[in-house]
N, CA, C, O and CB atoms as a CASP TS submission, in Angstrom:
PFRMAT TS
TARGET T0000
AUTHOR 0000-0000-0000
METHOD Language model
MODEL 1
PARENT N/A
ATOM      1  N   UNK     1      62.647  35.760  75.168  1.00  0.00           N
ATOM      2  CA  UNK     1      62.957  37.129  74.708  1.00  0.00           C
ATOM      3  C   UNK     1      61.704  37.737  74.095  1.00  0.00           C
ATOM      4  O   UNK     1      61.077  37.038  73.300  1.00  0.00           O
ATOM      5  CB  UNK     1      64.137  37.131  73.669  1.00  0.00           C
ATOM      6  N   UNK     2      61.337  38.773  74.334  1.00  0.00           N
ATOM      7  CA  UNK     2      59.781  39.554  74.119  1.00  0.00           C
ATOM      8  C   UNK     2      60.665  40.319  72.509  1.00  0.00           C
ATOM      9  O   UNK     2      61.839  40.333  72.140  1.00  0.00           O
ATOM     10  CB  UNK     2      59.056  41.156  75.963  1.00  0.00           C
ATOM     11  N   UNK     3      59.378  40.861  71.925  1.00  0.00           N
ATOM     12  CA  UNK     3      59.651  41.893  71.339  1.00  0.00           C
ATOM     13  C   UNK     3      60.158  42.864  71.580  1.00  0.00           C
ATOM     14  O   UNK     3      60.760  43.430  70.667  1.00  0.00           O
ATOM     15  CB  UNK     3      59.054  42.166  71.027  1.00  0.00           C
ATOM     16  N   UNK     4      60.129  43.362  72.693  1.00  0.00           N
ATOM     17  CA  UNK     4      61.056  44.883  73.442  1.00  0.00           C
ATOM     18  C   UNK     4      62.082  44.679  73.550  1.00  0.00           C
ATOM     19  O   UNK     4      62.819  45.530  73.053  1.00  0.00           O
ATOM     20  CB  UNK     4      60.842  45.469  74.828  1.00  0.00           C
ATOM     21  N   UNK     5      62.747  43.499  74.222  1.00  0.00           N
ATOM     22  CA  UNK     5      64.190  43.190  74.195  1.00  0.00           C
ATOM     23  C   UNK     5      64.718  43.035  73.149  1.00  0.00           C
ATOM     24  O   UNK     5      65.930  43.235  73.220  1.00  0.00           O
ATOM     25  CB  UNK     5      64.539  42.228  74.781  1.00  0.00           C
ATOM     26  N   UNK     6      64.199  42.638  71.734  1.00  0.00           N
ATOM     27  CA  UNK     6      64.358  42.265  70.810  1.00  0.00           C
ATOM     28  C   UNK     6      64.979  43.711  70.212  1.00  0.00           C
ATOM     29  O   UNK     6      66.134  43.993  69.892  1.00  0.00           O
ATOM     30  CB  UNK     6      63.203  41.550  70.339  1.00  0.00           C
ATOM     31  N   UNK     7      63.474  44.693  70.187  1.00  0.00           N
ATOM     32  CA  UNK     7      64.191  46.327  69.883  1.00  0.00           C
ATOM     33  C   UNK     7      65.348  46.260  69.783  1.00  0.00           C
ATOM     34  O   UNK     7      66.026  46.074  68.772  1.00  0.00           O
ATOM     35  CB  UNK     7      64.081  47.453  70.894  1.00  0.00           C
ATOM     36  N   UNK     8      65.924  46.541  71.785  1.00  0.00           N
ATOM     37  CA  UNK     8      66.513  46.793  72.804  1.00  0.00           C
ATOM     38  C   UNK     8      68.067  46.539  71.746  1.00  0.00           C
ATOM     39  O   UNK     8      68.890  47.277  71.205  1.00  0.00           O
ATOM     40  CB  UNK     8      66.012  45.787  74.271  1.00  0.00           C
ATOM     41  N   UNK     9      67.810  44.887  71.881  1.00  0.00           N
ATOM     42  CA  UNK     9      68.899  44.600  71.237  1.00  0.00           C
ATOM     43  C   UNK     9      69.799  45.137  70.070  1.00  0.00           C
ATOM     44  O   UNK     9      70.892  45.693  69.973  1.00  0.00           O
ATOM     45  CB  UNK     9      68.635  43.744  71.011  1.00  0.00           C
ATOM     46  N   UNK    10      68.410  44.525  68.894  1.00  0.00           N
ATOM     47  CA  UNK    10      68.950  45.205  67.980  1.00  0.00           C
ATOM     48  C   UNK    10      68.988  47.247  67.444  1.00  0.00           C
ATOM     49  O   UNK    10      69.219  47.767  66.353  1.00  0.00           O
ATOM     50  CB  UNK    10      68.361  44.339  67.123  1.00  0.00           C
ATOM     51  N   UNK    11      68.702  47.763  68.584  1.00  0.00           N
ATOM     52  CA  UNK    11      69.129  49.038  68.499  1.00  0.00           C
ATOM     53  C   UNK    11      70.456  49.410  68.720  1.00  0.00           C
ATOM     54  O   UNK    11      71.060  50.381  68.263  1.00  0.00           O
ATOM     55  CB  UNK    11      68.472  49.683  69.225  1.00  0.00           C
ATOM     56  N   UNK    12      70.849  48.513  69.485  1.00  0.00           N
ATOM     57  CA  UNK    12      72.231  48.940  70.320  1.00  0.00           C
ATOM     58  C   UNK    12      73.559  48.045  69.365  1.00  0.00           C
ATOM     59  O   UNK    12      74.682  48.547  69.369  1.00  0.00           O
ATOM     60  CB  UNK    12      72.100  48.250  72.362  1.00  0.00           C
ATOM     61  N   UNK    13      73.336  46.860  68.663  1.00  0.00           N
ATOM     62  CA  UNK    13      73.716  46.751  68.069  1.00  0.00           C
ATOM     63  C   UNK    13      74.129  47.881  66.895  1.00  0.00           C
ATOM     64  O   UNK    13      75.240  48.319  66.596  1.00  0.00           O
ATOM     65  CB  UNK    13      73.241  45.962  68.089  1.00  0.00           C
ATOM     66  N   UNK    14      72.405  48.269  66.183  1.00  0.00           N
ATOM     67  CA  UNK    14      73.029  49.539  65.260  1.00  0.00           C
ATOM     68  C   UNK    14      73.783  50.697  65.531  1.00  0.00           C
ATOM     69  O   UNK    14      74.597  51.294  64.827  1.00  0.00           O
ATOM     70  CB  UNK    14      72.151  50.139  64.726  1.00  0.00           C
ATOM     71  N   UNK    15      73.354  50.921  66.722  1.00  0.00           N
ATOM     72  CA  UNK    15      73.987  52.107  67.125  1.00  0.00           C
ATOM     73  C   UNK    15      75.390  52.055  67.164  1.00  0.00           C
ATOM     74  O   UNK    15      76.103  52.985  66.786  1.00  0.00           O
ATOM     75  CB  UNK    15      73.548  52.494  68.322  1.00  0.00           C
ATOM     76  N   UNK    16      76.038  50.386  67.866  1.00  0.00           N
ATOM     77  CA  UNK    16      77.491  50.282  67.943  1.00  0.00           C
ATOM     78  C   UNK    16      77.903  50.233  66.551  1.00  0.00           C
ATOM     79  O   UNK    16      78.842  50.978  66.269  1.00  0.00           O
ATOM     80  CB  UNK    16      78.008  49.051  68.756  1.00  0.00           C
ATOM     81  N   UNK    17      77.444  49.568  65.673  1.00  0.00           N
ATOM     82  CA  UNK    17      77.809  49.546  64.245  1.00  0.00           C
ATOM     83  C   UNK    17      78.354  50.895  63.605  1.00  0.00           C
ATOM     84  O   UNK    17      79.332  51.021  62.868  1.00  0.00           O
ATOM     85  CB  UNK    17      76.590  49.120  63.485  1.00  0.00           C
ATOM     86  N   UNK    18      77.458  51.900  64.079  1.00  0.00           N
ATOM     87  CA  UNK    18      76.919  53.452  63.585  1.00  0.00           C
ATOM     88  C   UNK    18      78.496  53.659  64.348  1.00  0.00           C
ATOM     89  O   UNK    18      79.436  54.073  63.669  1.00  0.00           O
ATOM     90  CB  UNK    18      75.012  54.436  64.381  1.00  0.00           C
ATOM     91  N   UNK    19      78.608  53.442  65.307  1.00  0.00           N
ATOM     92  CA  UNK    19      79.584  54.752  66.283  1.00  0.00           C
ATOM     93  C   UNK    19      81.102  53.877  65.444  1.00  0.00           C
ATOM     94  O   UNK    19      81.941  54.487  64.781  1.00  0.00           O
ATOM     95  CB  UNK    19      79.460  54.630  68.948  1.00  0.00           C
ATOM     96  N   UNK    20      81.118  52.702  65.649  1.00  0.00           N
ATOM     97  CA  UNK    20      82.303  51.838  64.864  1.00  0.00           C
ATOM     98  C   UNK    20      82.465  52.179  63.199  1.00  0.00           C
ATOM     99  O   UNK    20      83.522  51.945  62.613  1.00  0.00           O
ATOM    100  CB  UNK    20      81.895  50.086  65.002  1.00  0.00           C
ATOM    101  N   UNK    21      81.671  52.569  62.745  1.00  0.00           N
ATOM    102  CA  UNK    21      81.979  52.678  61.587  1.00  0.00           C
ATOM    103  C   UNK    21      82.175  54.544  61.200  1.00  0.00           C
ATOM    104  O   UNK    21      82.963  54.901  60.324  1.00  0.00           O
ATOM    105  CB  UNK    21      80.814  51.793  60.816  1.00  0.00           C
ATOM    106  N   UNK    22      81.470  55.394  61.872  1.00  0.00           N
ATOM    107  CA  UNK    22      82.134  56.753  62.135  1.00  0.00           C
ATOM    108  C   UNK    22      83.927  56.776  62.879  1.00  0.00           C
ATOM    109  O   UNK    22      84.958  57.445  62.800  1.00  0.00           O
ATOM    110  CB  UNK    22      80.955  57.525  63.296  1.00  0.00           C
ATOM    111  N   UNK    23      83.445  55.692  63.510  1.00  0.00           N
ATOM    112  CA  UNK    23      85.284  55.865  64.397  1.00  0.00           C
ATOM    113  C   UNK    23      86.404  55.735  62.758  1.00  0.00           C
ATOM    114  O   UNK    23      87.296  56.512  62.420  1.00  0.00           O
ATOM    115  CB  UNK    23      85.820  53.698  66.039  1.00  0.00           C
ATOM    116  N   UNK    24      85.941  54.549  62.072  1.00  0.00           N
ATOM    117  CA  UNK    24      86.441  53.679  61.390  1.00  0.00           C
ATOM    118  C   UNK    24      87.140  55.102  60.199  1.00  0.00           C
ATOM    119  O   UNK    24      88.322  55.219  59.875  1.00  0.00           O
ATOM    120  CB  UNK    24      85.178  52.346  60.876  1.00  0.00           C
ATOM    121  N   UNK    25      85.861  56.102  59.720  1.00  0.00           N
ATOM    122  CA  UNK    25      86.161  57.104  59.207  1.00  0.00           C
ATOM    123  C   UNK    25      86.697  58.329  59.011  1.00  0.00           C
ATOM    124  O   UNK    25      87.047  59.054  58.080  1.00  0.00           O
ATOM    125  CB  UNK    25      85.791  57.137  59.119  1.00  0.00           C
ATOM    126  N   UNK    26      86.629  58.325  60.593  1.00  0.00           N
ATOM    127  CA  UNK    26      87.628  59.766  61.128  1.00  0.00           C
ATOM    128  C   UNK    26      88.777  58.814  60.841  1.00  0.00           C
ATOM    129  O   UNK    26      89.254  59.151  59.757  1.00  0.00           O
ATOM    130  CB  UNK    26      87.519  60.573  63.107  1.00  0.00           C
ATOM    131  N   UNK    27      89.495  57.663  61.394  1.00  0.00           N
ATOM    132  CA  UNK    27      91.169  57.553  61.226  1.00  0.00           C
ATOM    133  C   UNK    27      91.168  57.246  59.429  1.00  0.00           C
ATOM    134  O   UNK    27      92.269  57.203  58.880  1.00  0.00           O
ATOM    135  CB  UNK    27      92.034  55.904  62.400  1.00  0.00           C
ATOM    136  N   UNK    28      90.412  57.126  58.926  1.00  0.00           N
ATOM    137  CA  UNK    28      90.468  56.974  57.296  1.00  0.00           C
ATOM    138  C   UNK    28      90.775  58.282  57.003  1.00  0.00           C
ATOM    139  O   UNK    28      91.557  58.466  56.070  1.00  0.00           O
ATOM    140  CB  UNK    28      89.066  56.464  56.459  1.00  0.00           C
ATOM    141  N   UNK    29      90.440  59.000  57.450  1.00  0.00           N
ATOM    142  CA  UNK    29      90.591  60.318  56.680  1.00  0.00           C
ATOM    143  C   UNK    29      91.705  60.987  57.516  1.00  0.00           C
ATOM    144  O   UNK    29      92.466  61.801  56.992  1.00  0.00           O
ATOM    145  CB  UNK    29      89.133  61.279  56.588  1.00  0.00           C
ATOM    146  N   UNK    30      91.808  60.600  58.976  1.00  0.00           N
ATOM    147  CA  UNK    30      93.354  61.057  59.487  1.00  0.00           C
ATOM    148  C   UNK    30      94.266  60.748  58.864  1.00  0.00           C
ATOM    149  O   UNK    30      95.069  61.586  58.453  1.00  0.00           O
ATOM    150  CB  UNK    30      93.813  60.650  60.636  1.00  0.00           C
ATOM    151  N   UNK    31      94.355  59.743  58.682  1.00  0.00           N
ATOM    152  CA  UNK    31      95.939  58.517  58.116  1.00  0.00           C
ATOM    153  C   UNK    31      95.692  58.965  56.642  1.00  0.00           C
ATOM    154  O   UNK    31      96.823  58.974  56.156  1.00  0.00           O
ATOM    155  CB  UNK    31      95.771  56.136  58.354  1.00  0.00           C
ATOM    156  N   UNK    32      94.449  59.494  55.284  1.00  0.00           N
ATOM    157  CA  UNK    32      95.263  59.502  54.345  1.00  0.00           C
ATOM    158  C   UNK    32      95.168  61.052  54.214  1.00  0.00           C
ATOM    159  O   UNK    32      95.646  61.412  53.138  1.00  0.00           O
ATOM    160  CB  UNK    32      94.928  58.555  53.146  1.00  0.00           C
ATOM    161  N   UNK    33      94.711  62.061  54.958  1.00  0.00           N
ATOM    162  CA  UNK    33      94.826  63.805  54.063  1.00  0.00           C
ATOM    163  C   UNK    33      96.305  63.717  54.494  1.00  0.00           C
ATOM    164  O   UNK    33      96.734  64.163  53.429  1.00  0.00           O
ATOM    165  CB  UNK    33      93.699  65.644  54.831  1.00  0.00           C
ATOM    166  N   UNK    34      97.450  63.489  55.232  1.00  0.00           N
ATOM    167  CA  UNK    34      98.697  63.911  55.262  1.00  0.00           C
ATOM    168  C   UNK    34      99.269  63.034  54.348  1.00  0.00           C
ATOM    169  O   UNK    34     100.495  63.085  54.254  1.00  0.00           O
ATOM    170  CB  UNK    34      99.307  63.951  56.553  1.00  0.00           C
ATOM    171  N   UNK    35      98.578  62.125  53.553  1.00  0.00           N
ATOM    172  CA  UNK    35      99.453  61.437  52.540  1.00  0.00           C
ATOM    173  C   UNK    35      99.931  62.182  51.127  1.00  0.00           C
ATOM    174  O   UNK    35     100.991  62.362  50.527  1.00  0.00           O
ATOM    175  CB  UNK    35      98.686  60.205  52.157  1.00  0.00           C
ATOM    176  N   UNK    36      97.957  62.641  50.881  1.00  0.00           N
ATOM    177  CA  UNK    36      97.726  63.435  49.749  1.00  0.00           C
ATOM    178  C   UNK    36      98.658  64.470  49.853  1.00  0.00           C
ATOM    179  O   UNK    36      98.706  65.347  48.990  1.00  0.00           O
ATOM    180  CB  UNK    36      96.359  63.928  49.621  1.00  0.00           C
TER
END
């Protein structure tokens, strides 16, 4: 594994992290403003 793949990798990792944890926040905030 080179350094570029290495990037490669761990970019796409963050990025899934990034998009999973925005997903994670929109239904946080769906499921509780009709609670409030």
């Amino acid at each position: 594994v080179t350094a570029n793949d290495n990037d490669l990798i761990i970019m796409a990792i963050t990025n899934s992290m990034v998009f999973i944890f925005a997903l994670y926040m929109k239904m946080v905030k769906h499921v509780n403003l009709p609670n409030q």
